[in-house]
C-alpha positions in Angstrom: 0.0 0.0 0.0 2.8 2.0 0.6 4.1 2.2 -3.3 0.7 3.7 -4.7 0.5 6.7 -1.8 3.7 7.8 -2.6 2.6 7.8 -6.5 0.0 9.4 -5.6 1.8 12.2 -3.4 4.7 12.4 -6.3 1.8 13.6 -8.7 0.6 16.0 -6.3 3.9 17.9 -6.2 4.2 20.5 -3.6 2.0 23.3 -4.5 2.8 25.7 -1.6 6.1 26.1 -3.1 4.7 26.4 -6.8 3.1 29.3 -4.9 5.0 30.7 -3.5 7.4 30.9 -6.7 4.5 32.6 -8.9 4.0 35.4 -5.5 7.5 36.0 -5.6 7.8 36.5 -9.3 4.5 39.3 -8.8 6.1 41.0 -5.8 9.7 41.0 -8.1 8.0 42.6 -11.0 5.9 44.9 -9.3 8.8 46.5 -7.2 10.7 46.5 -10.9 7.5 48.3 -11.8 7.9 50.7 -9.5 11.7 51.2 -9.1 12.0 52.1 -13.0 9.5 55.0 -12.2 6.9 53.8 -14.9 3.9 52.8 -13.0 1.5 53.0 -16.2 1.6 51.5 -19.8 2.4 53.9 -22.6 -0.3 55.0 -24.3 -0.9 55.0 -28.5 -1.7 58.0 -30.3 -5.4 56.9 -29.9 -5.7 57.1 -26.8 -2.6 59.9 -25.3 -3.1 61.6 -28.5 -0.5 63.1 -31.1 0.1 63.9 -34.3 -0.2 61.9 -37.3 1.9 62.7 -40.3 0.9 61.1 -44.2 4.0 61.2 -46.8 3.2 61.1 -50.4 6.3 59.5 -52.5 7.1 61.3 -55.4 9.8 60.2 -58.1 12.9 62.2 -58.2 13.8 63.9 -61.6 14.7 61.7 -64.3 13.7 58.4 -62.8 10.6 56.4 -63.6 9.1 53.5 -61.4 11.0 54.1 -58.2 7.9 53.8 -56.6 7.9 50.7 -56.1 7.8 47.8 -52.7 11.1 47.8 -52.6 12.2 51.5 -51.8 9.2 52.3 -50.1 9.9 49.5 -47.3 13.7 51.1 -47.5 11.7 54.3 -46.5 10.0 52.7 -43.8 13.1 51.6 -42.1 14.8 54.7 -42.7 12.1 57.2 -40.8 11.6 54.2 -38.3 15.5 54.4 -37.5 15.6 58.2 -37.5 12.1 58.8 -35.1 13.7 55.8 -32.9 16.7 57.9 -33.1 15.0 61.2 -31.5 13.9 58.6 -28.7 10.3 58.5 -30.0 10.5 54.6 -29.7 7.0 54.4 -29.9 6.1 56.4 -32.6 4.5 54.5 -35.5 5.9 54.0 -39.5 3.9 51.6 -42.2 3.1 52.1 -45.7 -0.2 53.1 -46.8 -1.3 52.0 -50.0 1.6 52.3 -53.2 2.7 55.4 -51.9 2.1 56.7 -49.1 3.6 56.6 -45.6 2.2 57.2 -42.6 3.9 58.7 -39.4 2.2 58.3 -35.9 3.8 60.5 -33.0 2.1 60.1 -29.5 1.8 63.0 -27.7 4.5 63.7 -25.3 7.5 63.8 -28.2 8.6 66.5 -29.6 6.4 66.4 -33.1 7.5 69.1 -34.6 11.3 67.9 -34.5 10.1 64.9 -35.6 8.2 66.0 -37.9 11.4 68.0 -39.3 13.4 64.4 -39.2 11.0 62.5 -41.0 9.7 64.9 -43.5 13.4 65.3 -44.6 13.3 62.6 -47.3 16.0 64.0 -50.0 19.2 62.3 -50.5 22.1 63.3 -48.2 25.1 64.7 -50.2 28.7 66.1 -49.5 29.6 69.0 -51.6 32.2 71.4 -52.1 31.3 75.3 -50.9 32.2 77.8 -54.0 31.5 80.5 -52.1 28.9 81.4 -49.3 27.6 84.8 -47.1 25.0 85.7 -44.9 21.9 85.9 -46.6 20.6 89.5 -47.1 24.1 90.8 -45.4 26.3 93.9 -47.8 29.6 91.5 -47.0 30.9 88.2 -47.7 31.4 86.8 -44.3 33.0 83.5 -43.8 30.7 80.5 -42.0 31.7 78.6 -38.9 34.1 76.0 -39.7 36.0 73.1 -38.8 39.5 71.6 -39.3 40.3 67.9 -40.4 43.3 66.0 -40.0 44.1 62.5 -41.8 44.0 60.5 -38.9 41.1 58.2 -37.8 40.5 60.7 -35.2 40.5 63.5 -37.4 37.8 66.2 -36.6 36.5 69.7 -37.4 35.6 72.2 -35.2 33.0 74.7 -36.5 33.6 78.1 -34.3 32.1 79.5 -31.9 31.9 83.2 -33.6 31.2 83.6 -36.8 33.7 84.9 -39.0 36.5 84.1 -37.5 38.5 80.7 -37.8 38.8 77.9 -35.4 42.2 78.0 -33.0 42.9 74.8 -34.5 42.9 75.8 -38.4 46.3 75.2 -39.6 47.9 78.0 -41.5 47.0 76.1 -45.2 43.2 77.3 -43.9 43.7 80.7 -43.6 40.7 83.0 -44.3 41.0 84.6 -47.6 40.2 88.2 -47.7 36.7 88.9 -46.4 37.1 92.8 -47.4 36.0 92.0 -51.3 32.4 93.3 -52.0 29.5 90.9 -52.4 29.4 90.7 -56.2 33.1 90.1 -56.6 33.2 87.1 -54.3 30.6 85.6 -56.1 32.1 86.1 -59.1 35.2 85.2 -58.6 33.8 82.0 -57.1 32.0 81.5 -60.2 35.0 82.0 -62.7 36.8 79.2 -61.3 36.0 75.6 -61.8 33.4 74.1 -59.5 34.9 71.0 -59.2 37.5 71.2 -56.6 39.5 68.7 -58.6 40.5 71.0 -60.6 41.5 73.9 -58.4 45.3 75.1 -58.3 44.8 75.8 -54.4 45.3 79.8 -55.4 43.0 81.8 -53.4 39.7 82.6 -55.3 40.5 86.6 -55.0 43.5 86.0 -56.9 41.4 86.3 -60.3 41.6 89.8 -61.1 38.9 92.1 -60.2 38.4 93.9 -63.2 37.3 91.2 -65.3 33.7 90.5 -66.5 31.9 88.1 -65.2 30.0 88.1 -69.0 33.4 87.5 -70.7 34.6 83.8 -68.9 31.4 82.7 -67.8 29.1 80.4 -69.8 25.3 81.1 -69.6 24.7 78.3 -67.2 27.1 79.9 -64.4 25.8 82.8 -65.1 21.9 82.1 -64.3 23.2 80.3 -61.2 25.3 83.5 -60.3 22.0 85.3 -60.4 20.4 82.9 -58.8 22.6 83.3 -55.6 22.6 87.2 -56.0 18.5 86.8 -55.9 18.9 84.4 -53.2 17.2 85.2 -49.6 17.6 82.6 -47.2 15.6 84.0 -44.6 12.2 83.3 -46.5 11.2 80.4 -45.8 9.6 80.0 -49.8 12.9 81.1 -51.0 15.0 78.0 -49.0 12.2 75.8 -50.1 12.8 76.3 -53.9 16.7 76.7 -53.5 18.6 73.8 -55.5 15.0 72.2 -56.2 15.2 69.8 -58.9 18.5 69.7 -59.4 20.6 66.9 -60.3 24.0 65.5 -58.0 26.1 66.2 -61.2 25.6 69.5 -60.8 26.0 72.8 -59.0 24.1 74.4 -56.9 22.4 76.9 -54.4 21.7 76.6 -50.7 20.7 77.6 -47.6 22.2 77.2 -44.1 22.0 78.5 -40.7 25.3 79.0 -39.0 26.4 78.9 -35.6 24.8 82.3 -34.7 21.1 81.5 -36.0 21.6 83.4 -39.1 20.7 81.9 -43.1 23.3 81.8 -45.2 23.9 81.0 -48.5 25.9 79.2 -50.5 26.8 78.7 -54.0 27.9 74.2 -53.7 29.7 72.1 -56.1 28.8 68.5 -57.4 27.9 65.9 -55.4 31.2 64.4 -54.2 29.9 62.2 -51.4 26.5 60.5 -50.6 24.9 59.7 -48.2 24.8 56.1 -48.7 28.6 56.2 -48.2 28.0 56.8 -44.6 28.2 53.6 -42.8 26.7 55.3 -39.3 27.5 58.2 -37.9 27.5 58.8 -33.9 26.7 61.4 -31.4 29.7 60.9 -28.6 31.3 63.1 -26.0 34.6 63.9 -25.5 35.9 62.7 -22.2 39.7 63.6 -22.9 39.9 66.7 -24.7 37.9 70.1 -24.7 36.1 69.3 -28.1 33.0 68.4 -25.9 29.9 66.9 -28.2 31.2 65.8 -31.8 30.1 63.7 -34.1 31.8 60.7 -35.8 31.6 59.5 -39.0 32.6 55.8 -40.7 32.5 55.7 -44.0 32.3 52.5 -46.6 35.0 51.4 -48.2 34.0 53.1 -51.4 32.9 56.0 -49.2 36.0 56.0 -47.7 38.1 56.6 -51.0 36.2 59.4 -52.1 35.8 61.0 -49.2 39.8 60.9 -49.0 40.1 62.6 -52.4 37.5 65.2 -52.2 39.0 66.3 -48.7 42.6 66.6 -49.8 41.5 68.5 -52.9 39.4 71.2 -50.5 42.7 71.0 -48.2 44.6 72.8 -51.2 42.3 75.7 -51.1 41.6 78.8 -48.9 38.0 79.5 -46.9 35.4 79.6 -47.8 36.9 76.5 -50.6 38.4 74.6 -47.8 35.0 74.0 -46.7 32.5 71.3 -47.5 28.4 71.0 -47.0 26.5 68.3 -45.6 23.7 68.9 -48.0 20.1 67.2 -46.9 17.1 68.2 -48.3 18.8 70.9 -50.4 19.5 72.6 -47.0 23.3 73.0 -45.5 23.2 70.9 -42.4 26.9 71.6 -41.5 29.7 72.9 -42.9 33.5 72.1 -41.6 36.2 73.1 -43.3 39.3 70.5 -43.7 43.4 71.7 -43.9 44.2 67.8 -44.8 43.4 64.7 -46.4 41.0 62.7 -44.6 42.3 59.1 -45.7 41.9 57.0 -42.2 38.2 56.3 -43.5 36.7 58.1 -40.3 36.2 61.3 -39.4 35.4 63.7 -36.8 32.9 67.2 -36.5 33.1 69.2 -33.5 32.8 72.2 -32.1 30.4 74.2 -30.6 27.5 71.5 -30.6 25.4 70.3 -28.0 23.8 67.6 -27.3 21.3 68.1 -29.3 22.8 69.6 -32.3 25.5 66.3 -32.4 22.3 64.4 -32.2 20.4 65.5 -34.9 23.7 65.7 -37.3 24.5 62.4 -36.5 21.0 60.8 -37.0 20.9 63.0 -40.4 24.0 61.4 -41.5 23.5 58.0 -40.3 19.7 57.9 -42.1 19.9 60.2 -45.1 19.7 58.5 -47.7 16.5 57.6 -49.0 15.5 55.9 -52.1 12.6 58.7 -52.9 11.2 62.2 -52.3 8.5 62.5 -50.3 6.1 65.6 -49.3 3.4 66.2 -46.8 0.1 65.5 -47.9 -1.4 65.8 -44.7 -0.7 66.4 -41.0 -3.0 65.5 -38.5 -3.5 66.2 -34.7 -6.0 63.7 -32.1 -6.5 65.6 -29.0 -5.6 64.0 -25.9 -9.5 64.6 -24.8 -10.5 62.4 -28.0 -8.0 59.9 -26.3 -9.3 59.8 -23.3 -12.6 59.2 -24.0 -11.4 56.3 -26.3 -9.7 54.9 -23.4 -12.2 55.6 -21.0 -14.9 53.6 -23.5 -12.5 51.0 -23.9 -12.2 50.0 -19.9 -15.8 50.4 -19.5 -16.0 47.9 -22.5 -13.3 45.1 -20.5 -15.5 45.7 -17.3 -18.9 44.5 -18.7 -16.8 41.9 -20.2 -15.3 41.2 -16.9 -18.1 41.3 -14.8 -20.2 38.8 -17.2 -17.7 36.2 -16.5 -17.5 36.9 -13.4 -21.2 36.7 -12.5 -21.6 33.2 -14.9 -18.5 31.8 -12.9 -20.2 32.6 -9.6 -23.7 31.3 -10.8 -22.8 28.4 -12.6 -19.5 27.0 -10.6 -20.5 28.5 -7.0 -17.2 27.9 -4.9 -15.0 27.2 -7.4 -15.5 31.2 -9.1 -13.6 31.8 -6.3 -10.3 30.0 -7.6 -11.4 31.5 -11.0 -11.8 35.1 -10.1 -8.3 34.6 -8.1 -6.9 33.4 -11.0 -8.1 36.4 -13.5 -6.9 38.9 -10.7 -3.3 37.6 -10.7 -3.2 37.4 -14.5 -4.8 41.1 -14.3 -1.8 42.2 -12.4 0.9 40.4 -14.3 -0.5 41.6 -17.3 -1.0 45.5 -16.2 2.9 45.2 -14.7 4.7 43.5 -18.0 2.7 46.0 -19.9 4.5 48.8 -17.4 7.8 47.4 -18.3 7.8 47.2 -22.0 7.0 50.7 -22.6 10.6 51.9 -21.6 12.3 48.6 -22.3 11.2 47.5 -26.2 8.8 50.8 -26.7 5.7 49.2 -26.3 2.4 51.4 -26.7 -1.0 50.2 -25.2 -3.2 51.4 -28.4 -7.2 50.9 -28.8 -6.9 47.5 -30.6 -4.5 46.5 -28.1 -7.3 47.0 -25.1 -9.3 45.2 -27.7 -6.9 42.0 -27.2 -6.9 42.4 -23.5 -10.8 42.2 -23.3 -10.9 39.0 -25.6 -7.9 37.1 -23.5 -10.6 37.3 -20.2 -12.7 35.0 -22.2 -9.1 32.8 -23.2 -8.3 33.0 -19.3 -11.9 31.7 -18.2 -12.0 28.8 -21.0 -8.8 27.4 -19.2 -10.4 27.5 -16.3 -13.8 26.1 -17.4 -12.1 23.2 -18.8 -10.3 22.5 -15.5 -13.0 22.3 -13.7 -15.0 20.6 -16.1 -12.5 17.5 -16.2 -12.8 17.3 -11.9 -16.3 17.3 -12.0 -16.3 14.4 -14.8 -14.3 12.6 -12.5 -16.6 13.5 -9.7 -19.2 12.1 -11.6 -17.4 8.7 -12.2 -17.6 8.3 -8.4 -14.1 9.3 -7.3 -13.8 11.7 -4.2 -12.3 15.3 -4.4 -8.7 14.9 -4.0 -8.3 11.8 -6.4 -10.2 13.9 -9.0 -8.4 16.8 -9.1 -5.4 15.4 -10.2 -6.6 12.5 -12.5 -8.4 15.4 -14.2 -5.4 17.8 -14.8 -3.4 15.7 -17.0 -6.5 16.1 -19.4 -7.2 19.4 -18.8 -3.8 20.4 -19.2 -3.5 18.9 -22.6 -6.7 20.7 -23.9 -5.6 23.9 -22.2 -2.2 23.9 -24.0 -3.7 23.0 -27.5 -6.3 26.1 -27.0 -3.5 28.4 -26.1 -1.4 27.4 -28.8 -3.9 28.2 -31.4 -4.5 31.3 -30.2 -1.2 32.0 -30.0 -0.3 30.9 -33.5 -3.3 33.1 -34.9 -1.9 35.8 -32.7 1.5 35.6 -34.1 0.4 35.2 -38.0 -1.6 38.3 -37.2 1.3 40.1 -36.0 3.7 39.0 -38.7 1.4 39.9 -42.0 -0.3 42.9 -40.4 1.0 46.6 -39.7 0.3 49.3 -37.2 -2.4 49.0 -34.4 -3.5 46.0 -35.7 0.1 44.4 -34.6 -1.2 46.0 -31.1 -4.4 43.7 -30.7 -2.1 41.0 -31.8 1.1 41.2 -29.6 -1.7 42.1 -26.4 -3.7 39.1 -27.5 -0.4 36.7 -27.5 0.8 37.9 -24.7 -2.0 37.3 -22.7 -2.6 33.9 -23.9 1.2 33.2 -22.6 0.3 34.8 -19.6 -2.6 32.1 -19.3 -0.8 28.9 -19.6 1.7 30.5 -16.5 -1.1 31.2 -14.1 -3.3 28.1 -15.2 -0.2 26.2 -14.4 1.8 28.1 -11.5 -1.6 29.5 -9.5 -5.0 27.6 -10.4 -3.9 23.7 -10.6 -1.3 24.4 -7.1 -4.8 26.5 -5.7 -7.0 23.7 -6.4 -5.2 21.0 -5.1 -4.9 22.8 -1.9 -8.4 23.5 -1.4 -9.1 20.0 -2.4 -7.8 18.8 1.2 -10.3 21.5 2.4 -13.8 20.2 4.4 -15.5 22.8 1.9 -14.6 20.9 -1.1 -12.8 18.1 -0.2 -17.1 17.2 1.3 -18.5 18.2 -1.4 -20.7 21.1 0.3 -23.2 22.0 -1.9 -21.9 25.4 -2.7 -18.3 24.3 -3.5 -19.4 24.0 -7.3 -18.8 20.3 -6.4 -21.4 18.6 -4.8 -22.2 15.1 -5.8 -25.8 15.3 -5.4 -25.9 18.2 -8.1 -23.8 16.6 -10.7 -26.1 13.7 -11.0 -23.6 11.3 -9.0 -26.1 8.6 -7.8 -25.1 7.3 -4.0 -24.0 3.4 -4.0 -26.5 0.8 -3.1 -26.7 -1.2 0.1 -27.8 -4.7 0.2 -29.7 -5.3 3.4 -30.7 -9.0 5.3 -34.2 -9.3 6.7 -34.3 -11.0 10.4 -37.1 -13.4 11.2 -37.8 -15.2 14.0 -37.1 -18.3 14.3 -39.1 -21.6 12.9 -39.2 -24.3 15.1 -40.5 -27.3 12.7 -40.3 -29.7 15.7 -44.0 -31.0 16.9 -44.9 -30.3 20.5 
């Protein structure tokens, strides 16, 4: 007798410890919950509110059928990389339709520099400065610049004041004369070459100033001469149309701000370097020297090489010609200037940035280049109050649902809705805490369709347990007392409980793989949930119920455990009983 009691305790396990395991892992999460500072979920831009962007794709001059799957999921993972970039982890990027894209910011971001990152779609370039001033000023008046030097540390440091050099500018960077009038710098500028290739390193007011601009310049430098002359960077219309639909090949005009917040412009080279040359591009902070923020640049191995050649061309050459523009969106991001080769295949900007500024210039050169030109077709903004009533009709939506179950559990399984409702409550609060700590951790947002998955997994949760009690009270029903049913019914419950959960999970996983946008929330809430499920069904309701099993209240039968005999139809065993007579005596008197 002694071999089937232990068998029979070895399949009971020890449930106070199973637990005690599950309480601990609650209390663990909870205090994590609490120590990270983020006590509630993050909320979607349906119910915080934000601003919704909608890109339209446009094919860039002279190219037919870029349009197409392939570039516009390159332009998907290029905005998604810059927004992540800003810290907007949550912010939403899918494709709608052929050609559009659609840009979700919750509220809480900063939208409008987002905005400024993701709606700068052009191709990032490198090209040489011809010449450049501040916009509307009566003077030529050198930009902030930088220095360069070939090793992999190499770096540029734009200055603090403009017009004036940085300390470290080495005497092959020397200003050239800032004294020449406005017209002559530009025209000087013009007369030469504008490919730095072909530059002799002579300062460009060495031409002479008394010769026409009509008699060396052909009619294309010419209309760009006027075009810089008509240039005014500080309309915003006028830095919008600069450079517009023109080609890498070929010069250009521009726009910039420098270091004191003013526009200037610029009359740029051809392309020299793209943006696609960049391998990545980083935001760090000098530890060791007084550089502070800079920004570092790798470059591919192509990248590399040209980069190399155009910077020891520029080195030949006096300021502003020393000097080369980061070009994105036909607007001057940066320009340092170089006094040597840059051949290490890295290279360093830096200056007076902060944070902020090294941030930006490094996201804009790590995620540049996109495939296509795209332009706001709409912008949209959801009040926080539209939100909030959105949320607010979503929770009163999961409490009818809740309280239905609740009341059918307590009607229809008496006794045992308390294990049920138990149950819910810890995989409420697991739920609500993971939730918690995915928002910082993987940039989880808890959108409308996701409370939408939340309110179907009660129903998920309550089948497991329905089934599980189901199976005991078969076995109740086959005559077997509470303790031997409760665990001769979980090995069938538990296979039907992990079958159910896996299909759900499967459907909740295709969902989340062929779908985009909230509809990936209702699916990653509903999977996670039904994971959730198979944890507490295992690790709190079986350990529960075999605990309560050795209980009077159930272990009886009391008729409102949920398991009394006489309601489930069991039918009590029948007795045989003897009838006593009296004794016959069959002898005659």
């Amino acid at each position: 007798m002694a071999a089937p009691k232990k068998g029979r305790q070895g399949t009971q396990g020890r449930p106070g410890r199973t637990l005690a395991l599950i309480l601990i892992a609650i209390v663990a999460l909870t205090g994590g919950m609490f120590a990270s500072g983020h006590t509630t979920p993050r909320l979607g831009i349906d119910l915080a509110g934000g601003t919704s962007i909608t890109l339209q794709a446009k094919n860039e001059p002279g190219q037919k059928n870029a349009i197409n799957k392939t570039n516009m999921d390159t332009a998907v993972d290029i905005m998604n990389r810059r927004v992540n970039g800003l810290g907007v982890s949550e912010a939403e990027v899918q494709t709608q339709g052929s050609s559009n894209i659609i840009v979700n910011i919750p509220k809480g971001t900063n939208s409008k520099q987002a905005r400024e990152q993701v709606g700068t779609t052009a191709k990032l370039y490198f090209r040489p400065v011809l010449t450049t001033e501040v916009s509307g000023g009566a003077a030529a008046s050198p930009t902030p610049s930088a220095t360069g030097s070939p090793s992999s540390s190499s770096s540029g440091s734009p200055s603090a004041d403009s017009g004036k050099e940085s300390e470290k500018a080495t005497s092959s960077s020397s200003p050239t004369s800032s004294a020449t009038s406005q017209g002559r710098a530009v025209t000087d500028a013009l007369k030469a070459d504008p490919t730095p290739s072909k530059t002799t390193g002579e300062s460009s007011a060495s031409a002479s100033p008394s010769a026409s601009a009509s008699e060396s310049v052909d009619p294309a430098t010419a209309k760009l001469q006027a075009e810089y002359t008509a240039l005014d960077c500080s309309k915003k219309t006028a830095r919008a149309k600069a450079g517009d639909g023109v080609k890498a090949s070929a010069p250009t005009v521009a726009c910039g701000q420098n270091s004191q917040g003013q526009w200037q412009k610029y009359i740029l080279g051809p392309a020299e370097v793209e943006g696609t040359d960049v391998d990545k591009a980083s935001a760090v902070f000098d530890t060791q020297g007084a550089a502070g923020w800079k920004v570092t640049m790798d470059f591919t191995g192509k990248g590399g090489k040209k980069f190399a050649s155009i910077t020891g061309k520029l080195a030949k050459n006096q300021s502003p010609q020393n000097q080369f523009a980061i070009v994105l969106d036909g607007e001057v991001v940066s320009d340092p200037y170089v006094s040597q080769a840059l051949t290490g295949g890295t290279a360093e900007i830096s200056g007076s940035f902060d944070q902020q500024e090294s941030e930006d210039l490094a996201n804009m050169l790590s995620y540049g280049a996109l495939p296509l030109t795209f332009t706001e077709a709409s912008v949209t903004t959801v009040t926080a109050a539209l939100g909030g009533e959105q949320l607010e009709a979503g929770l009163i939506a999961g409490a009818i649902g809740l309280a239905l179950v609740i009341i059918y559990l307590v009607l229809y399984y008496r006794g045992l809705s308390l294990i049920a409702i138990a149950s819910l409550l810890v995989s409420a609060v697991m739920t609500y805490v993971i939730m918690s700590l995915l928002g910082p951790t993987i940039g989880f947002a808890l959108n409308l369709p996701a409370v939408c998955g939340a309110i179907v997994a009660i129903g998920i949760t309550a089948d497991s347990f329905i089934v599980f009690f189901e199976r005991i009270r078969d076995e109740i029903r086959e005559g077997r007392s509470m303790r031997p049913a409760v665990e001769r019914a979980w090995p069938r419950a538990r296979r039907t409980i992990l079958v159910s959960d896996f299909v759900s999970f499967l459907a909740a996983a295709v969902l989340f793989v062929v779908t985009v946008g909230k509809v990936q929330g209702f699916a990653f809430t509903l999977g996670l949930t039904t994971l959730l499920d198979v944890v507490v069904v295992f690790t709190f309701t079986k350990p529960l119920m075999t605990l309560l099993a050795r209980r009077k209240f159930f272990g009886e039968g009391h008729s409102w455990s949920g398991l009394d005999p006489k309601r489930l139809g069991v039918q009590p065993p029948l007795r045989r009983t003897r009838r006593v007579s009296a004794p016959v005596d069959t002898k005659e008197a």
